[in-house]
C-alpha positions in Angstrom: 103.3 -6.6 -67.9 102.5 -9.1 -64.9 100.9 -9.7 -61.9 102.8 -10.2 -58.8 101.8 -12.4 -56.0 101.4 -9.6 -53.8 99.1 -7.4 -56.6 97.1 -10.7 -57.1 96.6 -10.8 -53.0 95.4 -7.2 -52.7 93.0 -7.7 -56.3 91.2 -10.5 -54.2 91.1 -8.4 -50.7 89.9 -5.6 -53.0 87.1 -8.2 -54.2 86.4 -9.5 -50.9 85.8 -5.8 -49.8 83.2 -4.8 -52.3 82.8 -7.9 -55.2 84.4 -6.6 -58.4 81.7 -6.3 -61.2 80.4 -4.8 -64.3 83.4 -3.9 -67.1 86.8 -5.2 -66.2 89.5 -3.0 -68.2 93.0 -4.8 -68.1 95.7 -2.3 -69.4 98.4 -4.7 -71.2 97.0 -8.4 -71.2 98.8 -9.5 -68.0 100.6 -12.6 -67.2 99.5 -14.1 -64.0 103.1 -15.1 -63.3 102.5 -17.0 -60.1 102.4 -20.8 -60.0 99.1 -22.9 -59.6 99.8 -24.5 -56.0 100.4 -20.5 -55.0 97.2 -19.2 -56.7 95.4 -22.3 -55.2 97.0 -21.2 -51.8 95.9 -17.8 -52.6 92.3 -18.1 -53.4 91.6 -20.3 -50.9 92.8 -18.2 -48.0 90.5 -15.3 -49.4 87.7 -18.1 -49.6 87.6 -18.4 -53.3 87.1 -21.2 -54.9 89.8 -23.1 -57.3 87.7 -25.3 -58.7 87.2 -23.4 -62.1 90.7 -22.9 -62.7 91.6 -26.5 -61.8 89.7 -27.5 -65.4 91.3 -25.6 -66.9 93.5 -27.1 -70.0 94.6 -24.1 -72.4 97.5 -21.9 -70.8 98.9 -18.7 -71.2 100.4 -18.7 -75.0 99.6 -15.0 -75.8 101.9 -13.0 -73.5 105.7 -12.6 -73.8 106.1 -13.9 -70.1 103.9 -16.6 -70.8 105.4 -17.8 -74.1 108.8 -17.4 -72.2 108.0 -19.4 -69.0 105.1 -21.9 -70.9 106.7 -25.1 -68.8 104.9 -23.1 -66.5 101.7 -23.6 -67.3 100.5 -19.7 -66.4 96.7 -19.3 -66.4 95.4 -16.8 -68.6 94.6 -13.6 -66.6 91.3 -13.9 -68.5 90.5 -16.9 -66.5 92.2 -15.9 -63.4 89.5 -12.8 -63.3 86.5 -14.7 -63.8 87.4 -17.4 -61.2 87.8 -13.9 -58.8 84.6 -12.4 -59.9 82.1 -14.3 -62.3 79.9 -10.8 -62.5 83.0 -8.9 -64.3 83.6 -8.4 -68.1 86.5 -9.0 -69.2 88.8 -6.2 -71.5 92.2 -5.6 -72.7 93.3 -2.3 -74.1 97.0 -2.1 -76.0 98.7 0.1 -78.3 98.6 -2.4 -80.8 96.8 -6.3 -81.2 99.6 -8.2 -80.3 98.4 -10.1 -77.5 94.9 -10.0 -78.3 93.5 -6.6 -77.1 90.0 -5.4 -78.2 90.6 -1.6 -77.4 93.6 -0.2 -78.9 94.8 3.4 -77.2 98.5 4.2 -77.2 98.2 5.7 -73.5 100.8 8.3 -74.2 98.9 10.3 -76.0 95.1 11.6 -75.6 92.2 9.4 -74.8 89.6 8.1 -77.3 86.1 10.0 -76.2 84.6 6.7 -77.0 86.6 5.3 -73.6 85.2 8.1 -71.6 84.0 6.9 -68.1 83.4 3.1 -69.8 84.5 1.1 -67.4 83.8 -0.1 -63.5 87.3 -1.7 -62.9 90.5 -1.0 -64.3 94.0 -2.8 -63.7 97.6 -2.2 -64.3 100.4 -4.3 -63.9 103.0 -3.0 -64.6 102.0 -0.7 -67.6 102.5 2.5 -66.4 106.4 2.4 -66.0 106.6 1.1 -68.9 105.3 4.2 -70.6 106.9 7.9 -71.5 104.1 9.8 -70.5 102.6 8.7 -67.2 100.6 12.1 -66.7 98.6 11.1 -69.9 97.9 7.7 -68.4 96.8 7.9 -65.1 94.9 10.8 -66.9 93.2 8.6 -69.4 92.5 5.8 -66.6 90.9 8.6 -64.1 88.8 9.6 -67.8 87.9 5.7 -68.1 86.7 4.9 -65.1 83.0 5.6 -64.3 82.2 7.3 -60.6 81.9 4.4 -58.1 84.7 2.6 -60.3 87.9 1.5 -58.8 91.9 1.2 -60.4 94.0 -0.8 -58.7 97.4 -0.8 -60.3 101.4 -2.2 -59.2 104.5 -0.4 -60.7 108.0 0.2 -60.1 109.2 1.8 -56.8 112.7 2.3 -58.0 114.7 1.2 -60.7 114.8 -1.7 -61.8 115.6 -3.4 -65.1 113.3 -3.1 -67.8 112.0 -0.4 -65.7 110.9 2.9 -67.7 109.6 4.9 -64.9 109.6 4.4 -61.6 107.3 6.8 -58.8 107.1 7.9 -55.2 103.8 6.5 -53.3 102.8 10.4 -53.1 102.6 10.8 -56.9 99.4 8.4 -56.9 97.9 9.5 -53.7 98.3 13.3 -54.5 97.0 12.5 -58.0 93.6 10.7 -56.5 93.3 12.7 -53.6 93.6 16.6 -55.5 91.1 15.0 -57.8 88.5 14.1 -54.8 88.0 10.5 -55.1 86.2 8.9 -52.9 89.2 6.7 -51.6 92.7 6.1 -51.7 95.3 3.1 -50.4 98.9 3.4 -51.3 101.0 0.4 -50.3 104.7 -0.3 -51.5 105.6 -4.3 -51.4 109.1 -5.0 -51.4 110.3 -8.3 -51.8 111.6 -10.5 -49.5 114.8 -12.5 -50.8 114.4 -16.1 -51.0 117.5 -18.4 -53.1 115.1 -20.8 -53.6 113.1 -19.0 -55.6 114.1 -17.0 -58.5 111.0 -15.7 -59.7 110.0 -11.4 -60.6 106.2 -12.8 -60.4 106.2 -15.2 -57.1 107.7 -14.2 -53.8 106.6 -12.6 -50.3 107.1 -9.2 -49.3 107.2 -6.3 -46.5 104.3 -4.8 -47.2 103.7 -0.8 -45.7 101.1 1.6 -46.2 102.0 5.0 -47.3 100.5 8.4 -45.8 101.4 11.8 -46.5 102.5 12.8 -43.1 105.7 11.8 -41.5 107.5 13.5 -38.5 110.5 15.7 -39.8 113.8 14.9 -38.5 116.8 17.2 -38.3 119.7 14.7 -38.4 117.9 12.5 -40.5 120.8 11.1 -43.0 120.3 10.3 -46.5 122.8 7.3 -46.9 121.9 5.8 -43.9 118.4 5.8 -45.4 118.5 4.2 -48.9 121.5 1.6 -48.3 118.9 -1.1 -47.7 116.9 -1.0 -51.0 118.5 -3.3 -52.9 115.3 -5.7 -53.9 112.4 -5.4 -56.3 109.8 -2.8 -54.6 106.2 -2.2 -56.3 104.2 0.4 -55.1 100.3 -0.9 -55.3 97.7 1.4 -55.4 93.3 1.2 -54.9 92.1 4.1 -55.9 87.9 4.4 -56.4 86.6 7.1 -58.3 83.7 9.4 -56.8 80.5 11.7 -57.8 82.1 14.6 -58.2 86.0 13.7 -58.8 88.2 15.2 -61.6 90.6 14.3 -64.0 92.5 17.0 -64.4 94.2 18.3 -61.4 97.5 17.8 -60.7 99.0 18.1 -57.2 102.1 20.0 -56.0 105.1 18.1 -54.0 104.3 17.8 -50.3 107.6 20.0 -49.3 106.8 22.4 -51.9 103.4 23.5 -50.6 102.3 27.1 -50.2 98.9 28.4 -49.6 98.0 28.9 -53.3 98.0 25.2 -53.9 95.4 22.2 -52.8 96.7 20.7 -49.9 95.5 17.4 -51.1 97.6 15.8 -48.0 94.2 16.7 -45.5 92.2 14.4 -47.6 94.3 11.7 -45.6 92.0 12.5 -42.4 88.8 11.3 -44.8 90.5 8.6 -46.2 91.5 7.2 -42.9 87.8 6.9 -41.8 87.0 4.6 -45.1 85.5 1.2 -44.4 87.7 -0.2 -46.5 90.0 -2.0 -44.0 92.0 -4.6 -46.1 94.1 -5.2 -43.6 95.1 -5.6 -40.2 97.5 -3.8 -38.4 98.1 -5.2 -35.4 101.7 -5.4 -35.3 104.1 -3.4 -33.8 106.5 -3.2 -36.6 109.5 -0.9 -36.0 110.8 -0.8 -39.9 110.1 1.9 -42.2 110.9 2.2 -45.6 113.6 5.3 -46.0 114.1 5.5 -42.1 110.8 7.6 -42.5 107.3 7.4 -41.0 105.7 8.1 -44.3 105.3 4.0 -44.3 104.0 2.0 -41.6 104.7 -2.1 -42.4 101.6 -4.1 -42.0 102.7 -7.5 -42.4 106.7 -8.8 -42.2 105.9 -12.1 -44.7 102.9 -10.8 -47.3 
């Protein structure tokens, strides 16, 4: 598990929102896989300081990335949180202690009732498609997370290698949205090739915001559509959990609808009327992902 460049951005417009406090649950220690002059560029476009981090001394030995890449010199996401928010408590929950976790729950399988609305943030990179049963996790997460707390996760578009899982934009934001929270952003990043730079952690993207409607057209072609995705694509995700949300509710496909089922799509309308603006849009961006107007691209170079 990892956090990208273009997770890490949208952790620290989240915190520049509404600051991140209280108990931090990180799901999978994560290695911050992005470089120190990048974080440093990072942090102090979204007005954070570095200055913490720069005293730092004792590097990321604990995850696999980290041991694997330790010329690197990867912070420890540890550190990376607390130099983002100084009033958040730091957690790590695993299947087992092997990179250091202090709450063990295999997330496949049912959660603890210890866990039970715990925690005010929760983060996953890269977790989730890494699992068989995602239902149980997002489950266990939406069980986790106290009302007013936020999850902000990055997974898999589409395959990849060492890819599990992979999921559609709509499987989060039907999942949040039939369960009433309070808000939900659904962005997919895809990367942006660059030969001078070979790494799955660091790189810019096309970053687009997913909704649930799209105009439906009649010669829209397949092929034509998906002959373009040929680079690493991460669909990231803010969800924050509300008074009266569930857990427990599980949406129906958008073009299987009927009138029996919660047609958690109108919840966009609310949703669009959320303060939280984290970014933009003032580009007139003719790209979609899929040839479809599902995804709107916010920014050519994030």
């Amino acid at each position: 598990m990892g956090i990208t460049a273009p997770f890490l951005k949208l952790i620290v417009k989240e915190n520049n929102h509404k600051p991140l406090e209280g108990e931090l649950m990180v799901v999978g220690k994560q290695t911050i896989g992005v470089p120190q002059v990048e974080l440093k560029k990072i942090f102090t476009t979204h007005d954070l300081s570095f200055d913490n981090l720069s005293k730092i001394k004792n590097f990321d030995n604990q995850t696999l990335h980290g041991k694997r890449y330790k010329r690197e010199k990867f912070f420890f996401d540890h550190d990376v949180f607390k130099n983002i928010s100084p009033n958040l408590k730091y957690n790590s929950l695993d299947r087992s202690k092997y990179e250091g976790a202090n709450f063990i729950q295999d997330m496949n399988h049912p959660l603890n009732k210890k866990l039970n609305n715990k925690f005010d943030v929760i983060v996953d990179g890269g977790c989730m498609d890494n699992l068989f049963n995602p239902i149980n996790f997002i489950t266990n997460v939406s069980k986790m997370l106290k009302p007013g707390g936020r999850f902000m996760c990055a997974n898999h578009f589409f395959q990849a290698p060492g890819a599990f899982l992979t999921f559609n934009p709509e499987w989060y934001y039907g999942f949040f949205a039939v369960n009433n929270y309070k808000d939900v952003k659904v962005f997919v990043a895809l990367a942006k090739k660059n030969s001078k730079n070979k790494s799955r952690y660091n790189y810019k993207s096309e970053l687009y915001e997913y909704k649930p409607y799209f105009n439906r057209n009649k010669n829209y072609d397949y092929f034509d559509a998906v002959k373009n995705m040929n680079t690493i694509a991460n669909v990231l995700v803010v969800a924050e959990k509300g008074l009266n949300s569930t857990n427990d509710k599980y949406p129906c496909q958008l073009q299987y609808m009927d009138k029996k089922e919660i047609d958690w799509a109108k919840k966009y309308f609310h949703y669009k009327k959320s303060n939280r603006k984290l970014f933009n849009n003032k580009n007139n961006y003719n790209k979609k992902i899929f040839n479809s107007d599902h995804y709107t691209l916010l920014d050519n170079s994030y």
